[in-house]
N, C-alpha and C positions, 0 to 999 in steps of 0.2 A: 504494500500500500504506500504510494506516497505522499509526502510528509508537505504539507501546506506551508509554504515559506513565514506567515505569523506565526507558527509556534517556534520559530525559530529563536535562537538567545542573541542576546547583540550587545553583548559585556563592554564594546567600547562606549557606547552610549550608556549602560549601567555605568559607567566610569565620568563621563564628561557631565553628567547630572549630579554623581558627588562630588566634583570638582565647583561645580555652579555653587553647590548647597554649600559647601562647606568655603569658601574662597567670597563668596558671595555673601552669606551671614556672616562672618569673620569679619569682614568689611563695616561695619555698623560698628562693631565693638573698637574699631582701631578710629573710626569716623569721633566717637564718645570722646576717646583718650586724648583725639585733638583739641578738640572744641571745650573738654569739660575739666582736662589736665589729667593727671595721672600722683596727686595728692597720697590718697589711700593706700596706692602702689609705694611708694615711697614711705607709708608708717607702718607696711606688714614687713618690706623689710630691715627695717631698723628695728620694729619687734625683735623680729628672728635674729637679729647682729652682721646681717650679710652690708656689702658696699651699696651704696645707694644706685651707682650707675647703673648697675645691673636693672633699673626701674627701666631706663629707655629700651632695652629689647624690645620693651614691649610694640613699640612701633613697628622692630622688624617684626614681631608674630603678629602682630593683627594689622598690619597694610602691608605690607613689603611681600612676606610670604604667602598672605592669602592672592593679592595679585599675581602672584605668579602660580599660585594652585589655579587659580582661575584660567588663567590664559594655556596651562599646561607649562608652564616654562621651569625645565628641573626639579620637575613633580618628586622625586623621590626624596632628594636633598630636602626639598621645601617640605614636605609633609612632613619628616623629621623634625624639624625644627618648631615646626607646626605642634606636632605632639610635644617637646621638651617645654613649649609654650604653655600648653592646658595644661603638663604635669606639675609646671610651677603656678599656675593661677590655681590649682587645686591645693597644692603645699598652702601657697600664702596666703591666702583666702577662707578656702573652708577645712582645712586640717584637724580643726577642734570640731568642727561638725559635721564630720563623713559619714557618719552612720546616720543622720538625722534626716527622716522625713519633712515633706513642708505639710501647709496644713491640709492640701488635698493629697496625699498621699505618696507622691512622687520623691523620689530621691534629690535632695539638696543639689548634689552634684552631678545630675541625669546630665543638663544639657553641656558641662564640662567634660564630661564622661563618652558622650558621643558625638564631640568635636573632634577628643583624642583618639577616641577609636576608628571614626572617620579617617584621620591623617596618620594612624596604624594603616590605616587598609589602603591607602593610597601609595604609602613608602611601599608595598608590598606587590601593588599591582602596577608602578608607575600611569604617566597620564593618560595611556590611551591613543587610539588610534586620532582624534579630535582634539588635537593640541599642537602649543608651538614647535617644540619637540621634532614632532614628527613630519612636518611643514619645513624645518630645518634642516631635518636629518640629524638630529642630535641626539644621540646614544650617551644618556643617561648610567655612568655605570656605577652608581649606589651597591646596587644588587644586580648580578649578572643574568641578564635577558634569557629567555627561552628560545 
C-alpha cells in the first residue's frame, strides 16, 4: 500500500519552528533587560559573591544568541550557551524555590525548564535544513554530523 506523502515526518520544519519559538520568545526577555535594566540580575549575584560583570551575559543569552537560534546561525554553539543561560537564571533566581508550585499548579520553573531543554535539543539536533547555516554551507562542528 502506499504511503500518502502527509503522513510523512519533516523534522527540519519540526526544527525551524523550535528555533522561531524559542529565538523568538527569548527575544522579549532580552527586549525587558534593555529597556527595564538588568538591577535584580546584579543583586542575585552579589547574593551568591560571584563578579558583577558576569550580569551583562545576559544580553548575549537573551539577544545575541536567540538571534542567531532564530536565523539558524551556529545553532549548536548558540543553543549551548542558550542553555548555560537558563541554567544560570534558574541558579540565580529560583534556586530556593525549585520545588515550589505556583498557585495554579505549575512548576515555578516550567517555562525556564523548557527554554533549557528546548536549547538541549537544539545543541543536539543543530539548525536544520531552514537556516543560515545551510544557505552558507557552514558545517557547524559542535557535534559531529550524521
Amino acid at each position: 500500500m502506499k504511503k500518502l506523502k502527509i503522513y510523512r515526518t519533516r523534522p527540519d520544519i519540526g526544527i525551524l519552528i523550535l528555533r522561531i519559538s524559542l529565538g523568538g520568545l527569548m527575544l522579549f526577555h532580552g527586549v525587558d533587560k534593555i529597556t527595564n535594566g538588568i538591577d535584580f540580575i546584579y543583586e542575585s549575584l552579589s547574593i551568591k559573591g560571584l563578579p558583577l560583570i558576569i550580569a551583562n551575559g545576559v544580553y548575549i543569552g537573551e539577544l545575541i544568541v536567540p538571534l542567531a537560534i532564530l536565523f539558524g546561525f551556529y545553532v549548536r554553539f548558540s543553543s549551548f550557551i542558550f542553555s548555560i543561560n537558563m541554567l544560570f537564571s534558574i541558579w540565580l533566581i529560583y534556586f530556593e524555590k525549585v520545588m515550589t508550585l505556583t498557585q495554579h499548579g505549575g512548576w515555578i520553573i516550567e517555562l525556564n525548564v523548557m527554554f533549557l531543554l528546548g536549547g538541549v535539543t537544539l545543541f543536539f539536533t543543530g539548525g536544520g535544513k531552514y537556516s543560515i547555516e545551510k544557505l552558507l554551507n557552514i558545517r557547524n562542528k559542535t557535534l559531529k554530523d550524521n
